[in-house]
N, C-alpha and C positions, 0 to 999 in steps of 0.2 A: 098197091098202096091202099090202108084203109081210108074210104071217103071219108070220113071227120078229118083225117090230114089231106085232103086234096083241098090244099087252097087257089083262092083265082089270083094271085099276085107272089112275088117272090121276097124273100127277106132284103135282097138291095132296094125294091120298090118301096118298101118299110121307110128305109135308112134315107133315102131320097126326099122321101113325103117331110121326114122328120126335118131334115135340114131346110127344108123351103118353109115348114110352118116355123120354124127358129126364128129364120132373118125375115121371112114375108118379103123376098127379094129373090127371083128368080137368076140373075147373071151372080150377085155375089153367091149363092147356093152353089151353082155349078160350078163357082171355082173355089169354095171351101169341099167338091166331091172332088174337083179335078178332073167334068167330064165337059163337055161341049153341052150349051145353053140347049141345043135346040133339042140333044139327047134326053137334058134332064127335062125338059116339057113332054118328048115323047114316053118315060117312062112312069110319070104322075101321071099323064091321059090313060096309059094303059092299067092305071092303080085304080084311076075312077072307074073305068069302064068295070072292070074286075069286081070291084064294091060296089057297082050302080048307085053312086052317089055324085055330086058333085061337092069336093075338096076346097078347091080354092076360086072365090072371085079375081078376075085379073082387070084391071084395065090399064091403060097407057101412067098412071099418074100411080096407083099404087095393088098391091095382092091384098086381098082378105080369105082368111077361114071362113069357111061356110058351117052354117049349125054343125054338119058330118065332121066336117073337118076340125073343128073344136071337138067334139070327142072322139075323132080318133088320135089326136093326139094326146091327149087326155090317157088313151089306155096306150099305146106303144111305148112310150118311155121308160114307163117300167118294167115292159119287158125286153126292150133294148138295152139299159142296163144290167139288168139280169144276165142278159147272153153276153153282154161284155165280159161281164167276171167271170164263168166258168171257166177258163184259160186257167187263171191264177187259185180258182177253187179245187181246180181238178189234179193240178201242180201241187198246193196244199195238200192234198190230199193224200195223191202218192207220193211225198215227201213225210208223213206222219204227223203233220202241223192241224190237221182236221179232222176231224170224224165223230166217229160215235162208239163209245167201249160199256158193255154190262158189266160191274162190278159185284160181287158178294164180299158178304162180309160176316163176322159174329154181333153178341154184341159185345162183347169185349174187346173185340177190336176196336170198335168203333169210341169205346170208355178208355183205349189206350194210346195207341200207334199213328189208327188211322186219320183222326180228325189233321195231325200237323202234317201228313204225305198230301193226303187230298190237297193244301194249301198249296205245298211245294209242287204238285202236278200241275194247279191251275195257272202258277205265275211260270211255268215253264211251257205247260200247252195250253194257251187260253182257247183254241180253235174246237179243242175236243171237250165233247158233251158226256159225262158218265151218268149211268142209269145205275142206281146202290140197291140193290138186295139184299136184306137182312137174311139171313139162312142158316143152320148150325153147318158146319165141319162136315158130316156127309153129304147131304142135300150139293153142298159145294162141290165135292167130289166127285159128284155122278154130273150135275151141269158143268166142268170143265172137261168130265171125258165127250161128251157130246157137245159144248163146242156153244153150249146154253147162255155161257159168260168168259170174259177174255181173261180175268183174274180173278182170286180169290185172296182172302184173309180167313185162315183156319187154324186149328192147332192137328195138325198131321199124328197121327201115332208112329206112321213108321215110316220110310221113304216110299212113294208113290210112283210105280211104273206109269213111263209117259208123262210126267208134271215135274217140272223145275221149281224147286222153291228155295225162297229164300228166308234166313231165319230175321224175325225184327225185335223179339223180346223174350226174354228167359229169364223165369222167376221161380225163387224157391216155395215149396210148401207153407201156406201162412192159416192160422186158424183164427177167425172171430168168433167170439163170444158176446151172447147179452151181459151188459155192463152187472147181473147183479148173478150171474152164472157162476157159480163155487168155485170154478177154475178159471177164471177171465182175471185175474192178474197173475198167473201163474206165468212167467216166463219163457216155460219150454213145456211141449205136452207128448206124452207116450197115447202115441193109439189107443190101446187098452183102457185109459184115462176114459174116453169119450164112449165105452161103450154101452152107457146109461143114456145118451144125449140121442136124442131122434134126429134124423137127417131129411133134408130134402135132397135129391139127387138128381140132376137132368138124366134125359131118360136113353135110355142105352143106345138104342139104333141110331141118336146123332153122332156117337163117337164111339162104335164098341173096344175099339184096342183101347181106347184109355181107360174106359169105363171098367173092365175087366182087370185093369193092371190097378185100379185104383182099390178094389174089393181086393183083390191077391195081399197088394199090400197089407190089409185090415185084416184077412186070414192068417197071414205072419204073423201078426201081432196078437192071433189064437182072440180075436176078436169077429164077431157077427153085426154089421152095424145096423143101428135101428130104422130102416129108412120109413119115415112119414109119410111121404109123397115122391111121384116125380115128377117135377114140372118143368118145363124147356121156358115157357112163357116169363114163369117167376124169376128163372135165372139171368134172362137178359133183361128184364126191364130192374133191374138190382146193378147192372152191370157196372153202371157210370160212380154209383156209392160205392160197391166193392173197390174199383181204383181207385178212387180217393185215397180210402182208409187201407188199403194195403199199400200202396207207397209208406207210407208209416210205418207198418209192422215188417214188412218182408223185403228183401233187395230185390229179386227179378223173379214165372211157374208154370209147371203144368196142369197145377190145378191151383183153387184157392176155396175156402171153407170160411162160409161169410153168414151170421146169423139174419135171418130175414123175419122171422117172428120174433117178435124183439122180445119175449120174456123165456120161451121155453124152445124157440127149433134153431139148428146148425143147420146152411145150405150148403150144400156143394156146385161150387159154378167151376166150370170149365175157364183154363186162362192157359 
């Protein structure tokens, strides 16, 4: 055993000391342990002797703590209680009522779905503690195959060998425009439409099958679109505005096209 745990007293020795500094009455002690008086004085001598302190004064008329024994009692308590609950913490535990879970998420997620689950998770598991990582769609992918975080929130391109998922929100194609954009009260818009309008684009390696299906589209439409930039960072801190104002134009998507430079760019965020 490593000497840092070779103590000179045993944890009943603890629990003894405890009960006699309680009452400061050596007969009612032993029979709140339920051992024989003269047992529980032989195994507080043997606590003193072990701490080389003296614990308690005695005389005929009453006990007192001695300075040691005001702060040992002082620190045991808390770690008597401590060791009581394990029992029920460790039952928690392997029951799923406690722990600890790494979450990822987008930020659209987090602008959509996620805020009211989270709520619903904590009035169901108040025990468990979640750690949120903001992440894109791949970054997520590679920490679930390795085991980095216990769930995610992504938009999947295709189905995932080894990963269950489940779908929570499906929304059609929705296009924003700046309020003074030639076609921003246009109704309905043909690709081809927008092939004058600069784009911001998140940047491919967070999600390449959508990325890639999203351009195919635009070459169907014998259109090249103009991408300005691409920035992962722009698209999620937009993310919370984009929901807003797409509830309003769109019903449910796999993507959403949301102006972020409010007089002349079209972004494209991932949803």
């Amino acid at each position: 055993m490593p000497r840092e745990y070779q103590f000179p007293f045993e944890l009943r020795h603890l629990v003894y000391f405890r009960e006699v500094a309680r009452t400061l009455h050596f007969r009612k002690a032993a029979g709140a342990l339920a051992v024989a008086q003269p047992a529980l004085s032989r195994q507080i001598a043997q606590l003193e002797k072990g701490l080389g302190a003296k614990l308690f004064v005695r005389s005929r008329r009453r006990v007192e703590l001695t300075p040691a024994g005001q702060a040992l009692a002082e620190r045991i308590e808390p770690i008597l209680r401590s060791l009581a609950a394990v029992p029920a913490e460790l039952h928690a535990l392997a029951e799923g009522e406690t722990g600890y879970l790494r979450v990822a998420f987008t930020g659209l997620a987090m602008a959509t779905v996620l805020p009211g689950l989270l709520r619903k998770f904590h009035r169901r598991f108040p025990g468990i503690r979640l750690a949120l990582n903001e992440s894109p769609t791949s970054a997520q992918l590679a920490a679930l195959a390795t085991g980095d975080v216990a769930c995610g929130f992504f938009h999947p391109d295709a189905v995932v060998p080894g990963l269950r998922t489940h779908q929570l929100l499906r929304e059609r194609n929705g296009v924003l425009l700046p309020a003074d954009h030639p076609l921003a009260r246009r109704s309905r818009l043909r690709l081809r439409e927008l092939a004058q309008t600069p784009f911001v684009l998140f940047p491919r390696v967070h999600n390449p099958g959508f990325y890639d299906r999203m351009l195919a589209a635009f070459a169907q439409a014998g259109v090249t679109p103009r991408i300005a930039t691409s920035s992962l960072q722009l698209t999620w801190s937009c993310a919370d505005i984009v929901s807003k104002i797409m509830r309003r134009v769109a019903s449910a998507s796999a993507f959403e096209i949301f102006s972020t430079w409010a007089r002349s760019i079209l972004g494209i965020l991932v949803h």
